[in-house]
C-alpha positions as CSV (number, residue, x, y, z in Angstrom):
1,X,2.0,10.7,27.4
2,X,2.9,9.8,23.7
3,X,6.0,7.4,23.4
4,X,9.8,9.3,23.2
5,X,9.6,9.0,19.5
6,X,13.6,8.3,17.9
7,X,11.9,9.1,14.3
8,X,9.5,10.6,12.5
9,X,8.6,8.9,8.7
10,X,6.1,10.7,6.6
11,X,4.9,8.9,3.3
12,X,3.4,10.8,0.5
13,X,1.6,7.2,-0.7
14,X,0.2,6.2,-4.0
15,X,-2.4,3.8,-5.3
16,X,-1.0,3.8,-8.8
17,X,-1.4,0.2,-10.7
18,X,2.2,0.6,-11.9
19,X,6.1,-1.4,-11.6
20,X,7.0,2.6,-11.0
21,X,5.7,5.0,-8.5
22,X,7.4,8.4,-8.6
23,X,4.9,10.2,-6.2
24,X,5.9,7.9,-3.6
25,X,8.0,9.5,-1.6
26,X,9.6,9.3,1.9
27,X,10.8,12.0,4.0
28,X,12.5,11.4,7.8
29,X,13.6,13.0,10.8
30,X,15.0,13.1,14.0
31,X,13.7,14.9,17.6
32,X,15.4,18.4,16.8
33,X,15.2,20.7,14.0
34,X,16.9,20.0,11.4
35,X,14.9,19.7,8.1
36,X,13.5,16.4,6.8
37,X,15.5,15.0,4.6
38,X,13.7,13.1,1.8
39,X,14.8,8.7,1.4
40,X,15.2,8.4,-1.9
41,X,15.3,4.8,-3.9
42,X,16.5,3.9,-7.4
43,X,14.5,3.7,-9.9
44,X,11.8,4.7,-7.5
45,X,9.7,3.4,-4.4
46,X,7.4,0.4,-4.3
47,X,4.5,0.1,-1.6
48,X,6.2,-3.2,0.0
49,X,9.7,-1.2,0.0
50,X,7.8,1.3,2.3
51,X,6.4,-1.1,4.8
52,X,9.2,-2.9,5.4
53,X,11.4,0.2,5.6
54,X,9.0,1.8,8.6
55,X,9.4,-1.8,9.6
56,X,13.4,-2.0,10.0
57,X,13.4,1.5,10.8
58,X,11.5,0.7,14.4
59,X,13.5,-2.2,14.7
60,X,16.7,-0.3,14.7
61,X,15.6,3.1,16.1
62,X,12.5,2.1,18.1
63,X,9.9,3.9,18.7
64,X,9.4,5.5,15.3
65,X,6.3,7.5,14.7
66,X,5.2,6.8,11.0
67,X,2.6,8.9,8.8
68,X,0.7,7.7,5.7
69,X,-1.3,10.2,3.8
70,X,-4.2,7.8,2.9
71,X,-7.6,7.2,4.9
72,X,-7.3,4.5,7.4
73,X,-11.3,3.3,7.4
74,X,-14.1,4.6,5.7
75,X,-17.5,6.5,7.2
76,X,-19.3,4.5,9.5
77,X,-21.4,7.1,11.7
78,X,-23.2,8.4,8.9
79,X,-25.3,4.6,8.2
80,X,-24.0,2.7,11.0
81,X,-22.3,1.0,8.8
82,X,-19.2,0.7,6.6
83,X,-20.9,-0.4,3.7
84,X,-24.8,0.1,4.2
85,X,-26.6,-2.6,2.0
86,X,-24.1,-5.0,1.5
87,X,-24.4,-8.3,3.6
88,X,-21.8,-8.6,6.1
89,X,-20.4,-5.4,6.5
90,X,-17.2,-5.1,9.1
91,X,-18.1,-4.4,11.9
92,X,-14.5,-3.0,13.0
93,X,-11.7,-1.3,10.8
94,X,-9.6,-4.1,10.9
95,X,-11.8,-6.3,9.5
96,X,-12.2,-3.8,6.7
97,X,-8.6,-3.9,6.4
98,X,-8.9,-7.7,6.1
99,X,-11.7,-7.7,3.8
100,X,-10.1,-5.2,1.1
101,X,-6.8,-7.4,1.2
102,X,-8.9,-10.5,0.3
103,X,-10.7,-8.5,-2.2
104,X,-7.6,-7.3,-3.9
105,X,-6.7,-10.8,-4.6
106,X,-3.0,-11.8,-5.6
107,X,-2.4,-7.9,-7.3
108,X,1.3,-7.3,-6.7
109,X,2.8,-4.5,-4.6
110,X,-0.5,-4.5,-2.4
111,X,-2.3,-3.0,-5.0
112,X,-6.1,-2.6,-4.1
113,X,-7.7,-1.8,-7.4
114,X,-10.1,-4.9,-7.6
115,X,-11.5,-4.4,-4.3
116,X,-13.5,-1.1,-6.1
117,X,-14.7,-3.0,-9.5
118,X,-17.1,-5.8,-10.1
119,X,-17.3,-8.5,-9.2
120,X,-16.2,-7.0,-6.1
121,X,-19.5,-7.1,-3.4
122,X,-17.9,-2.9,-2.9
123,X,-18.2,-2.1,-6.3
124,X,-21.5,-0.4,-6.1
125,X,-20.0,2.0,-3.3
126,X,-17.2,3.3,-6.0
127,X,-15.8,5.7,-8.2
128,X,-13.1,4.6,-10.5
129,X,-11.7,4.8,-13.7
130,X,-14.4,3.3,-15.9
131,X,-16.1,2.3,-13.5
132,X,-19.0,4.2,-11.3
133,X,-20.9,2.4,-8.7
134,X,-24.8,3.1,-8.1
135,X,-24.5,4.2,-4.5
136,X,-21.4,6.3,-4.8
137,X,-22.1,9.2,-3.3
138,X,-19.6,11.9,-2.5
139,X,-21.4,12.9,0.3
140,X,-20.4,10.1,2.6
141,X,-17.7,11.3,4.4
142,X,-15.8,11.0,8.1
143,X,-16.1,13.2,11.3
144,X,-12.6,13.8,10.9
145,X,-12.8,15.1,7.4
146,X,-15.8,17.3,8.3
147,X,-13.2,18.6,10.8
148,X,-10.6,18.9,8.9
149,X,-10.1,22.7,7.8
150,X,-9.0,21.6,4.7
151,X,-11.6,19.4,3.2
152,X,-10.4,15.7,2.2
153,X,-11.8,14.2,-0.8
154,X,-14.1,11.4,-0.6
155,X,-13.0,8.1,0.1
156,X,-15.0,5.8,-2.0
157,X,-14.2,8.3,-4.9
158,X,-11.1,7.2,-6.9
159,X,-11.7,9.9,-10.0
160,X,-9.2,13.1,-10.2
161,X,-6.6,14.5,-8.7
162,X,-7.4,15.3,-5.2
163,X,-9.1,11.8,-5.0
164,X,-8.0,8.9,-2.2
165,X,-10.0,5.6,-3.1
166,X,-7.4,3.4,-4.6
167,X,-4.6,4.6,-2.7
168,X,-6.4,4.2,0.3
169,X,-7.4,0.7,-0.7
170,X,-3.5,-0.2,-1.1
171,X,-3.0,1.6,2.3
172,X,-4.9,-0.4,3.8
173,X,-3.7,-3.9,2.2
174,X,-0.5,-2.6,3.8
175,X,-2.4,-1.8,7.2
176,X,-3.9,-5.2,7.5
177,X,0.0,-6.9,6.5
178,X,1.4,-4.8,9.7
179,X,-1.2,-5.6,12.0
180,X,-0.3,-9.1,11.6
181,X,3.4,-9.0,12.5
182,X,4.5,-10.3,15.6
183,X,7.9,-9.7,15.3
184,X,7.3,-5.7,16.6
185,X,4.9,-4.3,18.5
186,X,2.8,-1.8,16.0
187,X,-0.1,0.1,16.7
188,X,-2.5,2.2,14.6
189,X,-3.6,5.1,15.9
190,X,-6.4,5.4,16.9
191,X,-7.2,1.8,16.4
192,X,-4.5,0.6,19.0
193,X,-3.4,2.0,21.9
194,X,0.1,3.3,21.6
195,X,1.6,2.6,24.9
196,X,4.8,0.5,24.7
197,X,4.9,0.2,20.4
198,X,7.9,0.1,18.4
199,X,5.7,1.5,15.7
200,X,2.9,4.0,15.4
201,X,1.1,4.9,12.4
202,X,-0.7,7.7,11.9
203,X,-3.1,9.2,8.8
204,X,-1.6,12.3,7.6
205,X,-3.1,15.2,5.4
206,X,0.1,17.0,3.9
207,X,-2.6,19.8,2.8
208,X,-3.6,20.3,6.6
209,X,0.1,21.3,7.7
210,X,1.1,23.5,4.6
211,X,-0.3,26.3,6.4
212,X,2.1,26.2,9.2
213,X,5.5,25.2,8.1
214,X,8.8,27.7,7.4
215,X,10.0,24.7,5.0
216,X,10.8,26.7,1.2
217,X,8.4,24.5,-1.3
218,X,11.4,25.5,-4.2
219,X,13.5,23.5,-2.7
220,X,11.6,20.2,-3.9
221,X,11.2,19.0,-7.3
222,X,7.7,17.7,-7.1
223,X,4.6,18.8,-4.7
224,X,5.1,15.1,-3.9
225,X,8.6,15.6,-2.4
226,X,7.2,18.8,-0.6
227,X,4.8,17.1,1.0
228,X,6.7,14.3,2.3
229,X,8.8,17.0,3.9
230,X,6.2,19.0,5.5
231,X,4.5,16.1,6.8
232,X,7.3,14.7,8.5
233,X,8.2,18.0,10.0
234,X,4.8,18.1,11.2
235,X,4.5,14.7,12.4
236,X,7.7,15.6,15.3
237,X,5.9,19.1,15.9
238,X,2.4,17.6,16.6
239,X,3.7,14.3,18.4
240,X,5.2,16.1,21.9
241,X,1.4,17.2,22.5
242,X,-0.3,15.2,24.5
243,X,-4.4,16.3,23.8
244,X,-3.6,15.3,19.9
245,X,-3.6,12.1,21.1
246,X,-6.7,12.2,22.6
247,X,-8.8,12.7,19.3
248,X,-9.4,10.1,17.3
249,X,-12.3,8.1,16.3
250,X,-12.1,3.8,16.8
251,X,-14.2,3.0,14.0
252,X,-13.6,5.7,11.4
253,X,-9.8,6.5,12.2
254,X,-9.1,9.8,12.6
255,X,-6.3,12.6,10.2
256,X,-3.7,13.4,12.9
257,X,-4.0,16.7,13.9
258,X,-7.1,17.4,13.3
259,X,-8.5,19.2,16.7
């Protein structure tokens, strides 16, 4: 059985290069329910003010269930590898994870930007803003998005609206800074078993859960601030059941929820 989660944190991230992130927004609850309520912060959010938040937030309320709508690891299945053609591909996610913070250099507020552009050794697997790689292809994508009933954008792509690359690059800066932390016991799901953590992190798909929640979308200023909402009152509706849990992929990650 999952842990008796005191919290529920859903994070509508961003990968913006940028002092000021408006889209990033937070949204909590309790086991019960009573609607999210979004965490606001003046002037706005940063990326490090998130982690350490979900951070203090476990340490206080313990265990906290956590959701962060960026992609955890990138296809692997499809090549056998992460990153087919370039020497010394990770074999693992966490070493991914690794990899992209190196890669990102000393960028402030773990942004991952550089990791995507020459020089980078990953360049040639992006799309980004003046930049397009020579072995993008949008075609490379997870088992779990292929699952997902609500097609995810590709994760190398970092073009558009819809699209995840950068802001899955800082994610994962920020996954690689908690897995290092020894002062609480954190797990990424489905990378880490969950049993006995303060802190469990989940990917999340606000898109995936609109179709089922009673939550009013007037009542939010921004689709951002929606789907914080949604996400976190999806996160303590899907937690309880135990076969969620049992999906999940250990090298690609996995979009909880997906069946």
């Amino acid at each position: 059985m999952p842990p008796d989660f005191q919290e529920f944190i859903a994070v509508d991230w961003s990968g913006a290069k940028s002092p000021r992130l408006p889209g990033l927004q937070v949204a909590s609850c309790r086991p019960g329910r009573a609607t999210p309520r979004l965490v606001r912060r003046t002037p706005s959010w940063t990326r490090c003010g998130v982690m350490d938040y979900v951070g203090t937030r476990a340490r206080e309320q313990g265990p906290v269930l956590a959701g962060f709508d960026f992609g955890f690891a990138y296809p692997f299945h499809d090549a056998q590898a992460y990153f087919p053609a370039i020497e010394g591909s990770p074999s693992d996610a966490k070493t991914v994870w690794a990899l992209i913070d190196t890669l990102a250099g000393d960028a402030p507020d773990l942004y991952g930007g550089a990791a995507a552009r020459p020089p980078s050794p990953l360049a040639p697997l992006f799309n980004v803003h003046k930049h397009r790689g020579r072995w993008f292809s949008n075609r490379r994508l997870r088992r779990t998005e292929r699952a997902c009933p609500t097609r995810p954008s590709c994760m190398f792509n970092g073009v558009g609206p819809a699209s995840v690359g950068v802001g899955s690059l800082a994610g994962m800066r920020m996954l690689h800074r908690l897995s290092q932390r020894r002062d609480l016991r954190i797990a990424v799901w489905p990378f880490d078993p969950i049993d006995g953590a303060d802190l469990v992190v989940v990917e999340i798909f606000p898109r995936l859960y609109a179709r089922t929640t009673s939550i009013d979308r007037a009542a939010y200023r921004t689709e951002d601030e929606f789907d914080a909402v949604l996400a976190a009152d999806a996160l303590r509706s899907l937690a309880g059941h135990a076969a969620i849990w049992t999906s999940g992929d250990p090298l690609e990650g996995w979009i909880f929820g997906v069946a």
